[in-house]
BAFI-3210 file (N, C-alpha, C; in Angstrom, 3 decimals, decimal comma, padded with zeros to 6 digits):
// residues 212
n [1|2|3|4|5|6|7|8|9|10|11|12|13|14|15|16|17|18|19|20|21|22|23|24|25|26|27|28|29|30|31|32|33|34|35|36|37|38|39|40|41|42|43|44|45|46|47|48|49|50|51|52|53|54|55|56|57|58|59|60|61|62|63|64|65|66|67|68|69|70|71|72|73|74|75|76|77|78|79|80|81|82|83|84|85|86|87|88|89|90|91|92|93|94|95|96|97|98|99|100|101|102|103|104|105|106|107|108|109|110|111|112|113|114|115|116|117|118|119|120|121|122|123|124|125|126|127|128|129|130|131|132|133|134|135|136|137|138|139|140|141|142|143|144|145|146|147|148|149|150|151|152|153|154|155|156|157|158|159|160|161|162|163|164|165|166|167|168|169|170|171|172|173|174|175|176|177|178|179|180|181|182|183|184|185|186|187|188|189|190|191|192|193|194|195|196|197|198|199|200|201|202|203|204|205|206|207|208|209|210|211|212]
n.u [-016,939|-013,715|-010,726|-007,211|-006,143|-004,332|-003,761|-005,471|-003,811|-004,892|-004,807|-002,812|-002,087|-005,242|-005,450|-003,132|-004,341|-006,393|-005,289|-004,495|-006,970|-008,993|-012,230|-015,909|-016,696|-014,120|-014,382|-016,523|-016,056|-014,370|-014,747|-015,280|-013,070|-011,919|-013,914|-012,956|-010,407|-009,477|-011,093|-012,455|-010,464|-009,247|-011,285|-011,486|-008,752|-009,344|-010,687|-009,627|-007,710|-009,231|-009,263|-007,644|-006,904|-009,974|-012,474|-013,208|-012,992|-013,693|-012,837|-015,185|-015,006|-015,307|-014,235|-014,584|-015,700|-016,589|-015,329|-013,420|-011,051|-009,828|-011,569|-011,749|-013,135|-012,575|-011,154|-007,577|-006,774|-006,902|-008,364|-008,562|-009,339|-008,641|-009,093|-006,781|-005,582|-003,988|-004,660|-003,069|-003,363|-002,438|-001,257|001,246|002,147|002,003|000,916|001,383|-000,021|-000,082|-001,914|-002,588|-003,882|-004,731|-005,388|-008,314|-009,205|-009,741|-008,434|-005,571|-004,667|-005,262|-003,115|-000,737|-000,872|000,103|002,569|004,135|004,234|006,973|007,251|005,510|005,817|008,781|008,038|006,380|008,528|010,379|008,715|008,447|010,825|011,693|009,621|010,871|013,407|011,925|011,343|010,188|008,938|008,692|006,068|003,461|001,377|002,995|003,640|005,009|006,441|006,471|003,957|002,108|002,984|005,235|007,996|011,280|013,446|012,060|012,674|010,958|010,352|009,912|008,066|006,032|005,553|003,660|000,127|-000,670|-000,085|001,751|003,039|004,640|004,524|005,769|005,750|006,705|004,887|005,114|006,228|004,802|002,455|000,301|-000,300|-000,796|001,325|001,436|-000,411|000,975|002,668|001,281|000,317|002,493|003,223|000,922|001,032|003,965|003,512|001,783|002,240|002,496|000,338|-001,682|-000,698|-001,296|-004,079|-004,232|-003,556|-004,894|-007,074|-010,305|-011,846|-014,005|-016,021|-018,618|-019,220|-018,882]
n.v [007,207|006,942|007,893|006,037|004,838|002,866|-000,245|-001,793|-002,114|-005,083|-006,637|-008,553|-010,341|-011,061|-012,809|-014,349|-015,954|-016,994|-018,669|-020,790|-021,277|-021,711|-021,720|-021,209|-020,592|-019,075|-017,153|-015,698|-014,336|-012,639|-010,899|-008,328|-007,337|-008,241|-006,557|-004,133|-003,676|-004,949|-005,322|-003,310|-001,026|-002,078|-002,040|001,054|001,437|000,445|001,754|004,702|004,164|003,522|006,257|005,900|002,987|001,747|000,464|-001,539|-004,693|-006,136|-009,428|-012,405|-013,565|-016,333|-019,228|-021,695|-025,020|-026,941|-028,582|-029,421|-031,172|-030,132|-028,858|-026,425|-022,870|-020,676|-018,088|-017,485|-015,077|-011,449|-010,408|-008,183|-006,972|-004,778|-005,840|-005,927|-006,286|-006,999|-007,024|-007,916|-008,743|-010,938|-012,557|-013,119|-010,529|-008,150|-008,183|-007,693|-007,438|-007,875|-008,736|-012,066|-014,620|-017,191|-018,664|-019,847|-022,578|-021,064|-018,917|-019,457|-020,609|-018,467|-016,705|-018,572|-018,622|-015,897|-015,748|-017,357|-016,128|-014,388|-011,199|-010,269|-012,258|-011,399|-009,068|-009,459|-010,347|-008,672|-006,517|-007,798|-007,914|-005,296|-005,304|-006,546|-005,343|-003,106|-004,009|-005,950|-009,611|-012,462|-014,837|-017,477|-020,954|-023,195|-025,662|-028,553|-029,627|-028,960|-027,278|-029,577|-030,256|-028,520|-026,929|-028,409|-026,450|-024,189|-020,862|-019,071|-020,642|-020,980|-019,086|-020,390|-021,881|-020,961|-021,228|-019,683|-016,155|-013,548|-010,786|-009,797|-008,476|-008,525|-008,047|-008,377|-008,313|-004,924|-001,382|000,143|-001,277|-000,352|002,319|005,093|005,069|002,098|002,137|003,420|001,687|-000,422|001,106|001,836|-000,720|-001,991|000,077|-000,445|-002,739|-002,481|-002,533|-005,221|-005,910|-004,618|-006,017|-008,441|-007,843|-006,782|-009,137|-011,798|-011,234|-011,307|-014,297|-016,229|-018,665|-020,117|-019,728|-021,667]
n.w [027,302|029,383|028,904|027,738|030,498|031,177|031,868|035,049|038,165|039,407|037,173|036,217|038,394|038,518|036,135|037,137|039,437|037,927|036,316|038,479|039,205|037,601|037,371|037,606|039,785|041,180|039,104|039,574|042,080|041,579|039,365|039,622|039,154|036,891|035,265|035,893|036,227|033,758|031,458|030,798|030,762|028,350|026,446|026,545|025,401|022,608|021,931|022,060|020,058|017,403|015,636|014,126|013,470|013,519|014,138|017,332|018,981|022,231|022,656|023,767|027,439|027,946|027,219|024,299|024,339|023,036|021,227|022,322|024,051|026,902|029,161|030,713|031,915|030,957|028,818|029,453|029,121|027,851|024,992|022,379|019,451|016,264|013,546|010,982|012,766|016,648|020,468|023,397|026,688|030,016|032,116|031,673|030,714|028,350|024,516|021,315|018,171|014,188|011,264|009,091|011,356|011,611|008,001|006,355|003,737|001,487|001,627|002,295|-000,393|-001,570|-000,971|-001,220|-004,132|-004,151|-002,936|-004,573|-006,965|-008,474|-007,938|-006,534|-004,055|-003,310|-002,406|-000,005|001,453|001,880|003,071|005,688|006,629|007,105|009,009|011,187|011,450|012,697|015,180|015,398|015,552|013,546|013,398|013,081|012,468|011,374|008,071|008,659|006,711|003,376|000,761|-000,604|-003,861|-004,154|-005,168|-003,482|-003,330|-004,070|-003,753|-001,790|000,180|002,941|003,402|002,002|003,169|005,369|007,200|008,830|009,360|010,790|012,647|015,222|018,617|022,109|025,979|028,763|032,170|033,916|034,539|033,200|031,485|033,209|032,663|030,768|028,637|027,371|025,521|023,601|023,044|021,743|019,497|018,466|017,595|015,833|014,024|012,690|011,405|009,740|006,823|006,334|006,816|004,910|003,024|003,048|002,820|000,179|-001,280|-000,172|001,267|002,756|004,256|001,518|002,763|004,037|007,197|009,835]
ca.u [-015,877|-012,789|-009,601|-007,185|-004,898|-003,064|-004,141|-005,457|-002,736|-004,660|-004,711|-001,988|-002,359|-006,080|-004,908|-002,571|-005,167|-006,904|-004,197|-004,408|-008,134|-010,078|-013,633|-016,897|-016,632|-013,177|-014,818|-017,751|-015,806|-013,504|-015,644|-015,425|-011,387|-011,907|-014,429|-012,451|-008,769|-009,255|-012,038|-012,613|-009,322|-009,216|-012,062|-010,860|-007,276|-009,185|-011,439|-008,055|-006,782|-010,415|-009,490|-005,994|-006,976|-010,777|-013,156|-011,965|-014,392|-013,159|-013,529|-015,506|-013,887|-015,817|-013,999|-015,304|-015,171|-017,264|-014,342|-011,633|-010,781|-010,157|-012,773|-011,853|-014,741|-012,606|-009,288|-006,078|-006,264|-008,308|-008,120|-008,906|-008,875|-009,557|-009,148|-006,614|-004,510|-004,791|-003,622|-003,662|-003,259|-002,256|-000,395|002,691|002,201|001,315|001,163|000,349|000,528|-000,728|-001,384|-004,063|-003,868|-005,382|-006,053|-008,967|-008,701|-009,704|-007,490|-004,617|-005,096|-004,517|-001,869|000,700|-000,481|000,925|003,988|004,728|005,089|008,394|007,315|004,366|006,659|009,315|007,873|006,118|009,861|010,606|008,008|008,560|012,370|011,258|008,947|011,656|013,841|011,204|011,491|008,619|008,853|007,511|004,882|002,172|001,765|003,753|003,936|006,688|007,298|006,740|002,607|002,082|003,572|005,662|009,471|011,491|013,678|011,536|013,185|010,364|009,547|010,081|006,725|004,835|004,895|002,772|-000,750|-000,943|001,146|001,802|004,448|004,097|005,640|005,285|006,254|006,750|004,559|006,206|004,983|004,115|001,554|-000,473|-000,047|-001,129|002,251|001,077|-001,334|001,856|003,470|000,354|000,215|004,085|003,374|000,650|001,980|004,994|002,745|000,634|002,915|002,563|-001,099|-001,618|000,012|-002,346|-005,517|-004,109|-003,474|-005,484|-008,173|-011,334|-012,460|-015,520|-016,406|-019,479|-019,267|-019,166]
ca.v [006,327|007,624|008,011|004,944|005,085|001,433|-001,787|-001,666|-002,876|-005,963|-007,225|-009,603|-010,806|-011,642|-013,764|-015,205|-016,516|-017,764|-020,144|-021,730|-021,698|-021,918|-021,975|-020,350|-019,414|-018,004|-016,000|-014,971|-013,794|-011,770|-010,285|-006,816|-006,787|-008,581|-005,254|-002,951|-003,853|-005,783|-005,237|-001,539|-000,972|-002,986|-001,243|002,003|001,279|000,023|003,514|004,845|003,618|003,723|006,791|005,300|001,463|001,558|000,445|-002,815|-005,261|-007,172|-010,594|-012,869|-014,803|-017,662|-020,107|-022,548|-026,133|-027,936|-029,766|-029,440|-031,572|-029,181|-028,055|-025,149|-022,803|-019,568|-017,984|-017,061|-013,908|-010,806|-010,123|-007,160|-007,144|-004,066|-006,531|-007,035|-005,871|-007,715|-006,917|-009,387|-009,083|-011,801|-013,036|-012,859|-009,104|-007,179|-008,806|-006,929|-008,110|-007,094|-010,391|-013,050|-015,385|-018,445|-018,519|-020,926|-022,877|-020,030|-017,641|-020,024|-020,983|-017,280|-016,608|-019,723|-017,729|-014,664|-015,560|-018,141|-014,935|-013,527|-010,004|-010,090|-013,051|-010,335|-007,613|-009,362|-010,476|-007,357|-006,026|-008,588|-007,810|-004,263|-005,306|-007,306|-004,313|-002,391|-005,054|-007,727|-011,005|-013,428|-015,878|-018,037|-021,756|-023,258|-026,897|-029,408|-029,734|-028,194|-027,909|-030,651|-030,004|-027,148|-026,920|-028,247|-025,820|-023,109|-019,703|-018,780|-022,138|-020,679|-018,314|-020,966|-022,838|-020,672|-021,230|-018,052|-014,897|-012,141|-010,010|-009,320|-008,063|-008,913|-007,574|-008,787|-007,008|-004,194|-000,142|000,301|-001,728|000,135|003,580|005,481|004,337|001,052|001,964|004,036|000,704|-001,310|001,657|001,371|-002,328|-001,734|000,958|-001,311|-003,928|-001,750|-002,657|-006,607|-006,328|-003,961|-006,823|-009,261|-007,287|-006,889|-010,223|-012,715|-010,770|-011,883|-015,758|-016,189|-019,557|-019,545|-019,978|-023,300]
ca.w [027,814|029,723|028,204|028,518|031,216|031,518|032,477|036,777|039,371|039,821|036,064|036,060|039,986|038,174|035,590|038,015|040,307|036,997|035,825|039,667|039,727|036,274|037,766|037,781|041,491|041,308|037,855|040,316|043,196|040,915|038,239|039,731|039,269|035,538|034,683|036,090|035,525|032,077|030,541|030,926|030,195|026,933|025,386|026,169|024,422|021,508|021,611|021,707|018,506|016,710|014,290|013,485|012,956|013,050|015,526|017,660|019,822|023,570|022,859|024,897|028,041|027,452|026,172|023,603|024,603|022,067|020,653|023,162|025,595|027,546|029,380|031,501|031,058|030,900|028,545|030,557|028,829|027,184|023,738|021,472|017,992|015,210|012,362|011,543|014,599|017,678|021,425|024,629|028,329|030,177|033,135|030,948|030,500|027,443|023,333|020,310|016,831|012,677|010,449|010,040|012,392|010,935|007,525|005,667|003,039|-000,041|001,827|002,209|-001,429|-002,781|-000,050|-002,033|-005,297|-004,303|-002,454|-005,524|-007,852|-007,508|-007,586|-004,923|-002,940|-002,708|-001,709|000,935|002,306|002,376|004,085|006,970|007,017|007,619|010,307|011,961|011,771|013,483|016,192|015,684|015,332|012,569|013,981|012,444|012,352|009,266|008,015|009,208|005,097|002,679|000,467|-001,802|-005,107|-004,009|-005,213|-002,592|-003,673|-003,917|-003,108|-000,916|001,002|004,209|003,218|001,553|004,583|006,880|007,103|009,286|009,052|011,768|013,185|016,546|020,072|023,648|026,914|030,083|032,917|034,110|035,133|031,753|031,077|034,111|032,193|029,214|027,564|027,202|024,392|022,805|022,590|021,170|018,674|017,430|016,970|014,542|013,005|012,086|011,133|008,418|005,425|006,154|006,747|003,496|001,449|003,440|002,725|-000,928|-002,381|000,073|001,679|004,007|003,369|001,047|002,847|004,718|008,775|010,219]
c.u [-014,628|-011,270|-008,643|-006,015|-004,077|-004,364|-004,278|-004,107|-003,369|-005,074|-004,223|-001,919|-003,968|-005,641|-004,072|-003,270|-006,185|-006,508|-004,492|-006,149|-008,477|-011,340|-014,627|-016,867|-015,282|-013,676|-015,760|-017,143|-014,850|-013,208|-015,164|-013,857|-011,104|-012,537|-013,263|-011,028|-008,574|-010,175|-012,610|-011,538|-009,100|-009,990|-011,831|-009,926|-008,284|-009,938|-010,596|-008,082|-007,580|-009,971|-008,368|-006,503|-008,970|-011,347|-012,807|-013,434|-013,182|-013,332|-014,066|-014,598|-013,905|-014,909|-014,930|-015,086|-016,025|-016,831|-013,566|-011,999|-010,649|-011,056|-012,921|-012,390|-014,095|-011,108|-008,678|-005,661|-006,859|-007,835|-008,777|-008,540|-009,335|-008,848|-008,364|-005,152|-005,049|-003,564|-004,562|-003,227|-003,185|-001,166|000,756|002,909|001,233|002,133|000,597|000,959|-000,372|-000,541|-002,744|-003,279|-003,472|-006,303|-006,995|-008,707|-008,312|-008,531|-005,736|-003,958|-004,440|-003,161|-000,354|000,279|000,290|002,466|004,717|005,577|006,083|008,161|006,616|004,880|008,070|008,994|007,180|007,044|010,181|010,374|008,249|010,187|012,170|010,366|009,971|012,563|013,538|011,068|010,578|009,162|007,680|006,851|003,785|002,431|002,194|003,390|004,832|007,236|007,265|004,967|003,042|002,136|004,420|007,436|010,551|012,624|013,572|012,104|012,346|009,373|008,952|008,307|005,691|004,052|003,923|001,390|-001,634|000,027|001,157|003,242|003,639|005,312|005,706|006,253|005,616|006,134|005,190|005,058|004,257|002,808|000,128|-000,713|-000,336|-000,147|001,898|000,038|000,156|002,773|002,457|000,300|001,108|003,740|002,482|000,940|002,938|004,346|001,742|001,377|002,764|000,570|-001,752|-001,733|-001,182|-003,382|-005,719|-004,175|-003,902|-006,876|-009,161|-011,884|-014,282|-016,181|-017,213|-018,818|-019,463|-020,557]
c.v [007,146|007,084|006,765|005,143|004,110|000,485|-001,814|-002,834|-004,519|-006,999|-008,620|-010,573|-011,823|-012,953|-014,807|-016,283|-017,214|-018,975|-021,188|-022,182|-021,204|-022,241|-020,972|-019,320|-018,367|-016,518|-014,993|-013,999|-012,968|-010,616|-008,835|-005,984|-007,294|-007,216|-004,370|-002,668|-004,520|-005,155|-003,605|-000,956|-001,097|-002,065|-000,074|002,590|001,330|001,495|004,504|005,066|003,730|004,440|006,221|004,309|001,160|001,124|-000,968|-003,298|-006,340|-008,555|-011,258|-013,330|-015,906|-018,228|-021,693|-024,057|-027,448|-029,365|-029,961|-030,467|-031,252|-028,440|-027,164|-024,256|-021,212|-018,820|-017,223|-016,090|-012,775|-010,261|-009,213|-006,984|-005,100|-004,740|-005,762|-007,465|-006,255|-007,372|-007,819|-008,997|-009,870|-011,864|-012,861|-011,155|-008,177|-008,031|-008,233|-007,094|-007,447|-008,699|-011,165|-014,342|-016,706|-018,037|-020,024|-020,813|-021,742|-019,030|-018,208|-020,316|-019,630|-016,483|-017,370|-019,031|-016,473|-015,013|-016,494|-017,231|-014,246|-012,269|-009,532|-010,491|-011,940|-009,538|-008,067|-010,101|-009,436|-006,475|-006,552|-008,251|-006,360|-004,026|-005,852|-005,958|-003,439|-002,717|-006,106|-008,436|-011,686|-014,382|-016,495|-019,121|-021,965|-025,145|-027,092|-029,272|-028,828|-028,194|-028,695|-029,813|-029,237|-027,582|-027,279|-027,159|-024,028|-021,870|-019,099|-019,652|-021,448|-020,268|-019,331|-021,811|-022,579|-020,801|-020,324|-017,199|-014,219|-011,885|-009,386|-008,461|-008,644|-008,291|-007,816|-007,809|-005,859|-002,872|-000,017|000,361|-001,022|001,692|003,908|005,082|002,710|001,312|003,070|002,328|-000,507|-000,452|001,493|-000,273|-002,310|-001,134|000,296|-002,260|-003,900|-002,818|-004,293|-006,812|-006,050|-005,490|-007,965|-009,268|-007,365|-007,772|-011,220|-012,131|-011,926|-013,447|-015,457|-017,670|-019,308|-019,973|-020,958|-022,854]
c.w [028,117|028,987|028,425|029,209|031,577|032,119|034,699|037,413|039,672|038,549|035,881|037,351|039,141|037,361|035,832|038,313|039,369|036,406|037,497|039,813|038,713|036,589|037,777|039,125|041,581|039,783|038,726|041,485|042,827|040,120|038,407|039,239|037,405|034,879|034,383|035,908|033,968|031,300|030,143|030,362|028,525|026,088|025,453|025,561|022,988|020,887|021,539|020,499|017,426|015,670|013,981|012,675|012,962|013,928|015,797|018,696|020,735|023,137|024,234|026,012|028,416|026,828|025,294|023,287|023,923|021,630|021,116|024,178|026,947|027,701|030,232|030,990|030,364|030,401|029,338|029,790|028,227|025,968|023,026|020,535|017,340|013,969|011,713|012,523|015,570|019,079|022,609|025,720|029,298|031,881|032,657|030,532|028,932|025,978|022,635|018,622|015,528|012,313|010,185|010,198|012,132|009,736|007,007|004,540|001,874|000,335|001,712|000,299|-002,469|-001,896|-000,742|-003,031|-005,466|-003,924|-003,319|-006,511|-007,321|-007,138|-006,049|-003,936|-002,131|-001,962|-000,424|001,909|002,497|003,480|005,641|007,532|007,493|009,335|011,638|012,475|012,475|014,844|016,651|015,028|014,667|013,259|012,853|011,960|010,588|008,964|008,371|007,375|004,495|001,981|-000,211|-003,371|-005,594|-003,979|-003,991|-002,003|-004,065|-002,951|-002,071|000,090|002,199|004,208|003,339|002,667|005,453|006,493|007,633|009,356|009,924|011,927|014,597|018,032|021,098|024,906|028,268|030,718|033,652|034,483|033,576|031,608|031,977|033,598|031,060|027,748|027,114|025,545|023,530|022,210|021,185|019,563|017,806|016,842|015,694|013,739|012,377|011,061|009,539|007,341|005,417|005,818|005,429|002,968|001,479|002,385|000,840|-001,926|-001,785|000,483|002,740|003,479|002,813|001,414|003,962|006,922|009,492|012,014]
res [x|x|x|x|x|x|x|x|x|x|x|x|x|x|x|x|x|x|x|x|x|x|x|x|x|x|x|x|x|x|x|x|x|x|x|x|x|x|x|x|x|x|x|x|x|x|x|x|x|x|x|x|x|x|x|x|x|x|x|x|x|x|x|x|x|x|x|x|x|x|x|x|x|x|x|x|x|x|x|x|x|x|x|x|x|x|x|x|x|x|x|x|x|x|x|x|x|x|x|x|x|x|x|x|x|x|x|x|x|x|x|x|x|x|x|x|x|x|x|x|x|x|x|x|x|x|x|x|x|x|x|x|x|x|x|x|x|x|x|x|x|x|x|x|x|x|x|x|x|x|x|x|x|x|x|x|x|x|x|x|x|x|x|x|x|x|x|x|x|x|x|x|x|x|x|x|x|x|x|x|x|x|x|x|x|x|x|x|x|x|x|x|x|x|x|x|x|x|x|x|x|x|x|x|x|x|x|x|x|x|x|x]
***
């Protein structure tokens, strides 16, 4: 696989023409500019980053319309993970984030145990005030309240609230994103990101509930 040199010139033009036309035929008559500007691309960043963060997989661009209402067949964007760093490509330009996402219940569960204790709850404010400093932004849905039984008071509400955690970036399209700097930027973001994910990996870890 060749080295990665940016995202192709007609990346974001693609994704364009995806938001106006979500269809098989516009997927069919396009394919060659999805390979070769996205998808080629993508996995070469993540082959990139491999000895740093570990090996990384394209997601599909199937989307999964089982339960949605939405039934457009195809996402408005390409995603690459190496667990549990994630970067996106999009019509909106370039997104790259550290965190999980969405956690389930067991993970959620020891997530309010840690950030309840003051020592662990600290340090993983910390960490996030660090990341902020670095220049990412906190993300990850939260409750409107507060959990059930939880101090309303509680010095670390704000925390308890999220049900997913990240720190992330984003950047508008630009030359960049067409250029080898583009994976220098995806790199700084994880790099920043280590010390939140660490704490992650440390005191909630991977769910032990089976796979729906």
């Amino acid at each position: 696989m060749n080295a990665f040199e940016g995202f192709g010139e007609g990346a974001v033009e693609f994704y364009d023409g995806l938001l106006a036309d979500n269809s098989k035929a516009y997927w069919t008559d396009q394919r060659a500019i999805y390979e070769a500007d996205v998808r080629g691309p993508m996995n070469a960043l993540l082959a990139d980053l491999e000895p740093e963060f570990g090996p990384g997989k394209v997601f599909r661009p199937h989307r999964d319309v089982r339960f949605s209402a939405d039934k457009t067949p195809y996402k408005t964007h390409c995603g690459g993970y190496a667990a549990p760093f994630y970067v996106e490509v999009s019509s909106e330009g370039l997104f790259a984030a550290g965190g999980y996402y969405r956690m389930a219940a067991d993970q959620l569960a020891r997530f309010r145990t840690a950030v309840d204790d003051e020592r662990r709850g600290e340090d993983l404010r910390a960490r996030l005030i660090a990341a902020e400093r670095d220049g990412l932004t906190l993300g990850g849905e939260t409750l409107a309240t507060r959990p059930r039984g939880t101090d309303p008071a509680h010095p670390r509400l704000d925390l308890l609230r999220h049900k997913g955690i990240f720190v992330f970036r984003r950047w508008p399209p630009d030359d960049v994103l067409h250029g080898p700097r583009a994976r220098d930027r995806v790199r700084k973001v994880w790099c920043a990101a280590r010390p939140v994910t660490e704490w992650l990996d440390d005191h909630v870890g991977p769910t032990e509930q089976p796979r729906r």
